[in-house]
N, C-alpha and C positions, 0 to 999 in steps of 0.2 A: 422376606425379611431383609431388610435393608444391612449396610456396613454399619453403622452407630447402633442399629439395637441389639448389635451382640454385647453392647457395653450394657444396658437398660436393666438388667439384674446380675450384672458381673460380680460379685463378691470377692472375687480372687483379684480382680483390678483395682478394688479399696484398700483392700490390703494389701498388697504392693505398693500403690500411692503415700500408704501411711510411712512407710519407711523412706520419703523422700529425703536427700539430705539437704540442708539449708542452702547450700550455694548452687543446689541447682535450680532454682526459682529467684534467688534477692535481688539480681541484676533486673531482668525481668519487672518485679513485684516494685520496684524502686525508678525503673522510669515512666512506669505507668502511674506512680503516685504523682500528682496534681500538686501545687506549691498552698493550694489555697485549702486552709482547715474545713474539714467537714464536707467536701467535693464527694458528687456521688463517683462511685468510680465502679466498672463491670469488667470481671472474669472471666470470661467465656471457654468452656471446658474447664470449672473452676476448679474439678477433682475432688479430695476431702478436704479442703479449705485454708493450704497452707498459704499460697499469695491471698488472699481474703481474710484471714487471720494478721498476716504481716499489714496489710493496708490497714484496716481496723487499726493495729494498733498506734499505724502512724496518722490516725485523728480521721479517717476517709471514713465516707459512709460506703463500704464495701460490699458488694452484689455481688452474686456469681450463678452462674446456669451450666448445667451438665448433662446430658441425657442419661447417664447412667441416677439410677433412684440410692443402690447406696453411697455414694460417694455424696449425694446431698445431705444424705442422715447424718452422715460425718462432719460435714462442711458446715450445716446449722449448727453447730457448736461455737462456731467461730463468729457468725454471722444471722442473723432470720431471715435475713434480704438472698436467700441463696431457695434456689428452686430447680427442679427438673423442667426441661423443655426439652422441643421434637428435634434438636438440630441443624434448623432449617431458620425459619421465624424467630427471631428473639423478641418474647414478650414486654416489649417496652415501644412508647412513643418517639418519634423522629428528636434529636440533641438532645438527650434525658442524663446523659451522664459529658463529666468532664473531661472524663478519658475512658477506656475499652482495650482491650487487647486480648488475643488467645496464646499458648503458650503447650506448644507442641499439640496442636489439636488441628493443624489445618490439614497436615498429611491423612486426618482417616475421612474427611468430609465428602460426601456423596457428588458436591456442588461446590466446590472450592469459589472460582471465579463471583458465585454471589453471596459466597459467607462473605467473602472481604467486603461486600458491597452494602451488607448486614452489617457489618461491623460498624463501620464507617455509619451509617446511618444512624444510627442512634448517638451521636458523640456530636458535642455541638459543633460549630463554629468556630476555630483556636482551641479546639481541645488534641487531646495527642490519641492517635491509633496507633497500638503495637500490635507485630507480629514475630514469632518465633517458633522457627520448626528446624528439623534436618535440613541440610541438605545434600542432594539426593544428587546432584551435579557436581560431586566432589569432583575434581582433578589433583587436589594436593592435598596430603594428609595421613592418619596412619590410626589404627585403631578404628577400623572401617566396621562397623557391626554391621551394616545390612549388604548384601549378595551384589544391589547396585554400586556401592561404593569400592568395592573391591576387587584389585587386578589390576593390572597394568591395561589389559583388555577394557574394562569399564571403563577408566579414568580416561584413554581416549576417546570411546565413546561418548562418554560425557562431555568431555572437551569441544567433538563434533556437536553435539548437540547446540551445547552454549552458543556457540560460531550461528548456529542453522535460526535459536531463537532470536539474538538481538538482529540477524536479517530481517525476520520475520516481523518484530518490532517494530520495525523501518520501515518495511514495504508494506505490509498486512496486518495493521494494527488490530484490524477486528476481527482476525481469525486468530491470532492469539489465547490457546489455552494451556492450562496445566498439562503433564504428561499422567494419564492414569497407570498402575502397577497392577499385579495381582498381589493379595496381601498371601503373605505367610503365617500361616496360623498355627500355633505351637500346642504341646501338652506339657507339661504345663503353662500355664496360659505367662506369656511373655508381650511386653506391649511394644508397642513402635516398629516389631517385625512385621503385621499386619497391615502398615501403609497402604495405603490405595492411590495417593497421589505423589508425585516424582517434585516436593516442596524443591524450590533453590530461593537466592535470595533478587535476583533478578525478575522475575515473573510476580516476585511478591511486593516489589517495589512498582514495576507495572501497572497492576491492578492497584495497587492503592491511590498511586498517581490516577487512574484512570476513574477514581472512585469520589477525587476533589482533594485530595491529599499531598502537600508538601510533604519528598521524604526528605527526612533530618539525618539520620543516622543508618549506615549501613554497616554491621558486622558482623565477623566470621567468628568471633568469640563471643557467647551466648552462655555465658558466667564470669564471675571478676577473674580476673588474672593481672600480675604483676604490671604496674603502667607503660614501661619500658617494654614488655612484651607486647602488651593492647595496643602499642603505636606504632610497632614492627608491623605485627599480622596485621594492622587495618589501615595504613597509609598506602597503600596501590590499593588498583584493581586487581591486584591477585584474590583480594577478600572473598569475593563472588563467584571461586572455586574452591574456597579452602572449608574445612570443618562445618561451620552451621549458617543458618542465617536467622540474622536478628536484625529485625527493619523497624522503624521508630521513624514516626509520620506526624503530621499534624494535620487537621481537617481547614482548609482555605474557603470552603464556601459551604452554602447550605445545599440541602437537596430541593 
């Protein structure tokens, strides 16, 4: 059994889901929204259907796909264009939506480097691809929930790391992959400890470039925050150590 089909009848990760709070998805849910009324727009790891609920109600025709089965029962409430799928394939034809994004779902993915590649495929031509995960290459920061991000020890690590992949970038474009983890699996069941992949926002900008994507946006805050703060934390390149990553692309060519 694969890493996603421990999600596939999780009941205890709907219910958690249900109690998201609003600003942890509106940043997210609000640059993935499209300017144009009625734009199909996709979810992907759409959970119980709070960005799918939010787009809907700002006039999108809103999708969303999850491998977990209840978090879709929840999610058709908000939406009927929401459905279970394998994790892998998203059931839709090449430019079908105006925009797409996943939204902390790339850290558990079996195949990261060709979800991004799924993603982007289905999104036309000038439509926008987001992404938003951890990241797992913190060097600066505090309130470190997961075992990589924490220590002085890790943070250099990390640091090395960062240094070792944009060489890698440079020299060895096509050997470029994510780092995989072991996931930490809890009792009670706790989500985002179980990562599998080592997300940064570096590797995630990467692949989406590498996938026909102008990136737009790079940031280390992955919810509103005061603007005066938002232009502190994202004007350097510190961003791409700090807190999360939240990448905001737009698709430059067809496949």
């Amino acid at each position: 059994m694969g890493h996603q089909d421990t999600y596939r009848h999780n009941d205890a990760y709907a219910e958690f889901l249900e109690n998201w709070d609003e600003s942890f998805y509106a940043k997210y849910a609000d640059f993935l929204k499209p300017p144009s009324p009625g734009a199909r727009v996709l979810d992907v790891g759409c959970g119980v259907g709070q960005v799918v609920k939010r787009l809907a109600e700002a006039g999108c025709e809103a999708h969303g796909v999850d491998v977990s089965e209840p978090n879709i029962a929840k999610a058709r409430r908000f939406s009927p264009h929401c459905q279970v799928y394998d994790g892998k394939k998203l059931p839709y034809p090449d430019s079908f939506f105006e925009a797409a994004g996943a939204l902390n779902v790339l850290e558990h993915v079996e195949e990261p480097e060709a979800f991004v590649a799924e993603l982007t495929r289905v999104v036309r031509a000038g439509g926008r691809v987001m992404l938003s995960s951890p990241n797992f290459f913190r060097v600066l920061g505090f309130r470190d929930y997961h075992p990589q991000m924490r220590g002085l020890g890790n943070k250099w690590r990390n640091w090395r790391r960062v240094r070792e992949k944009l060489r890698e970038m440079k020299r060895q474009p096509s050997s470029v992959k994510f780092d995989r983890m072991t996931p930490i699996v809890k009792e009670p069941f706790t989500p985002d400890d179980d990562a599998i992949v080592a997300t940064n926002p570096l590797e995630m900008a990467f692949f989406l470039q590498r996938t026909g994507c102008k990136v737009e946006h790079v940031f280390c805050t992955d919810r509103y925050v005061p603007k005066l703060l938002d232009l502190i934390l994202n004007i350097t390149p510190l961003r791409y150590v700090m807190f999360n990553a939240f990448v905001a692309a737009r698709k430059i060519r067809k496949d």
